[in-house]
Each structure stands twice: as structure tokens, then as C-alpha cells.
C-alpha positions as CSV (number, residue, x, y, z in Angstrom):
1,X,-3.4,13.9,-19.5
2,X,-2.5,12.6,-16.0
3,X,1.4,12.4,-15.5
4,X,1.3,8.8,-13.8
5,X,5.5,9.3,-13.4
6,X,5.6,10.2,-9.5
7,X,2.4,7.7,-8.6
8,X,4.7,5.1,-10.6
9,X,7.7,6.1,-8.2
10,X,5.5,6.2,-4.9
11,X,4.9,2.1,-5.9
12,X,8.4,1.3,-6.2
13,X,9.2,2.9,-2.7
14,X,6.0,0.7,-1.3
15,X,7.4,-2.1,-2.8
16,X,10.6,-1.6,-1.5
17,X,9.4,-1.2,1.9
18,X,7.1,-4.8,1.7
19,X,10.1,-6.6,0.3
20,X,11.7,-5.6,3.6
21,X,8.8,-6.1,6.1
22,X,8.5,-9.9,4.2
23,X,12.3,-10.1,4.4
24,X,12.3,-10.0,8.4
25,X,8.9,-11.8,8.7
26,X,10.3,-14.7,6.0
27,X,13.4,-15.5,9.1
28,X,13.2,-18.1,11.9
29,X,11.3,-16.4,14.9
30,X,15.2,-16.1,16.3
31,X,16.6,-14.3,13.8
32,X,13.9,-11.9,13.0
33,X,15.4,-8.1,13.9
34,X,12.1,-6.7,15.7
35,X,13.4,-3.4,15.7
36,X,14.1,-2.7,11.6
37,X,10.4,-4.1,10.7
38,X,9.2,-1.8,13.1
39,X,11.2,0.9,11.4
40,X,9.9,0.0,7.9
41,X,6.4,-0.7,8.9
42,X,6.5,3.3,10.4
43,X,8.5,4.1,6.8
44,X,5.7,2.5,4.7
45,X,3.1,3.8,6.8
46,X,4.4,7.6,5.7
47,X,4.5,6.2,1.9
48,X,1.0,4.5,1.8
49,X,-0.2,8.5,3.8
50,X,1.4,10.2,1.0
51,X,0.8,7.9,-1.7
52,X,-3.2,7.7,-0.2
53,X,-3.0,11.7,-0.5
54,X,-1.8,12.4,-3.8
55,X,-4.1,9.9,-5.1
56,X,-7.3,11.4,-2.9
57,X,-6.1,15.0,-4.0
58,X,-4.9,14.6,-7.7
59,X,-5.9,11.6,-9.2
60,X,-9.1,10.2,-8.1
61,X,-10.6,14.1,-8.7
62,X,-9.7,14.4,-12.3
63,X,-10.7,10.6,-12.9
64,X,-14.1,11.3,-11.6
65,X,-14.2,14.4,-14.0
66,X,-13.7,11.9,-16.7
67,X,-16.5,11.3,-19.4
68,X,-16.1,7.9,-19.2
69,X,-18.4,5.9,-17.2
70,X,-16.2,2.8,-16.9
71,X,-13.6,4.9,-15.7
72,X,-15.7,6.8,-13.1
73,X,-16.6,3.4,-12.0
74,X,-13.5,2.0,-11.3
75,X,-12.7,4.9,-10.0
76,X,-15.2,4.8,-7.3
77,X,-14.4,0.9,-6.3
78,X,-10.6,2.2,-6.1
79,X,-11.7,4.8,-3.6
80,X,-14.0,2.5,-1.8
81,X,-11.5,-0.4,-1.3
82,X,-8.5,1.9,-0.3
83,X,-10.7,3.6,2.5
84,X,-11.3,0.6,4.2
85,X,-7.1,-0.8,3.3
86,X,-5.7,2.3,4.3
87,X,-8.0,1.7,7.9
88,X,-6.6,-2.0,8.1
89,X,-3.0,-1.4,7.5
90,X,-3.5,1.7,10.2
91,X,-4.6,-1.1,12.9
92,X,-1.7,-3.3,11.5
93,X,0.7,-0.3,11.9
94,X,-0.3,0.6,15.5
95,X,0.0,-3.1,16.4
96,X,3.2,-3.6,15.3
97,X,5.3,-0.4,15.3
98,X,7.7,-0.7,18.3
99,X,10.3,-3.9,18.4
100,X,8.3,-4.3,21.8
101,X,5.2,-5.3,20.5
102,X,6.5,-7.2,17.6
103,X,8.2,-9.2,20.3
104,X,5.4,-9.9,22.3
105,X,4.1,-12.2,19.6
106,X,5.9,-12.6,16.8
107,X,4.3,-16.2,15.4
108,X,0.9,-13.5,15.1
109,X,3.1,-10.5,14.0
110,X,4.4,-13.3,11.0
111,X,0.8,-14.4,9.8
112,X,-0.4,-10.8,10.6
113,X,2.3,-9.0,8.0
114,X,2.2,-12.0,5.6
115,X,-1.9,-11.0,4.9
116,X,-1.5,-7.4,5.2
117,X,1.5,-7.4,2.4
118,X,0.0,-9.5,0.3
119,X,-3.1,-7.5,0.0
120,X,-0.9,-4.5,-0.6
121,X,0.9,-6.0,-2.7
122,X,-2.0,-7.1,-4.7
123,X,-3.5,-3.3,-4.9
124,X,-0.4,-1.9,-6.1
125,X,-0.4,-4.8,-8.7
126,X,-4.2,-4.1,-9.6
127,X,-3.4,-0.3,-9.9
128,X,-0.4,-0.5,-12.1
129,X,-2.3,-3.6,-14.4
130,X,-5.9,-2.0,-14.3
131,X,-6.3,1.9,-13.5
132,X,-3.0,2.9,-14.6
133,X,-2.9,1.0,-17.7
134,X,-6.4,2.3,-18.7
135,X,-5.5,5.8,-18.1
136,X,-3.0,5.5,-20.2
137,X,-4.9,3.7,-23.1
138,X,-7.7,6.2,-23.1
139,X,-4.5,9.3,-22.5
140,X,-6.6,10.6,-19.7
């Protein structure tokens, strides 16, 4: 059975880490501190690489394994749809992980970070209400 304990963790920490991206972006342009979303777009960055890793390594594997074809399904979409999120939030990441370059346009860094968290935010969401509760209704 697949111990979903530490992937469970690994979303809080995300979660933690968008709640204090959104907290910057949500200010007035003035008040927004550049230099501390830059430091938790890098931290989240390193959460969403290990996160991405021990899914890629641990999880997807043994799902694929699995003698059920929904499963292996889902599976596959999961893997298809983070490849191409894990790409986006890479761009979003090198756009936007110095003060300097937030501050070069911070009305685009806003609308930027407002779509990337909310699409991470909705994966996480979909993992915990979709693949995570199926794995644990069919004790995989």
C-alpha cells in the first residue's frame, strides 16, 4: 500500500509557500516586498523539484504497476499535465526570482503569479480530491 503521509506533507509546505507568494502579490504595487516573493518563489521552486521527484520516482511507478486500468489512466494524465506545469512554473520562476525583476514590472509579475498559483493550487487540490483519494479507496 502506498504511504501517501510525506506526499500529504510536501502539499502543505506548497501551500504554505502559495499563501505567501499571493500574500505579497494581494498588496498595493507600493507595499509589495519584491525581495521575500522572490525568496518564496526560489523556496517553492525546491518544493514543487522535490515534490515532482518523489512523485516521478515513487509514486507514478508503482501506480502504473497497478492492475487497474482507471488508475493507470489517471495516472498517465497526472504525468502528462505535470510535465508541461512543472515547465510553466520553471519559466514563471526564472522570470521572477530576483526583487530586480519583480520590480521591473510588478502590475505583470501580479497577473503573472495570480495564474500560475491558482493552477497550482488547483493540482494540489485535484491530487489530494482525485488520485490520492482513490489510492486510498482501492488501498493501493
Amino acid at each position: 500500500m502506498i504511504n501517501l503521509t510525506n506526499l500529504n506533507k510536501q502539499h502543505g509546505t506548497i501551500t504554505i509557500e502559495i499563501q505567501s507568494i499571493l500574500s505579497e502579490v494581494e498588496k498595493d504595487v507600493a507595499h509589495i516586498d519584491a525581495a521575500a516573493a522572490a525568496y518564496h518563489i526560489s523556496i517553492l521552486a525546491g518544493q514543487l523539484k522535490m515534490h515532482l521527484l518523489h512523485e516521478d520516482k515513487f509514486l507514478y511507478p508503482e501506480l502504473l504497476l497497478s492492475s487497474d486500468v482507471h488508475m493507470k489512466e489517471l495516472t498517465d494524465l497526472y504525468i502528462k499535465e505535470m510535465g508541461s506545469l512543472a515547465e510553466v512554473y520553471t519559466k514563471y520562476k526564472n522570470c521572477y526570482n530576483t526583487k530586480n525583476k519583480i520590480n521591473e514590472n510588478i502590475p505583470l509579475f501580479q497577473q503573472d503569479t495570480i495564474k500560475i498559483m491558482k493552477v497550482l493550487k488547483n493540482r494540489i487540490e485535484k491530487e489530494d480530491t482525485e488520485l490520492y483519494r482513490l489510492i486510498q479507496e482501492k488501498n493501493i
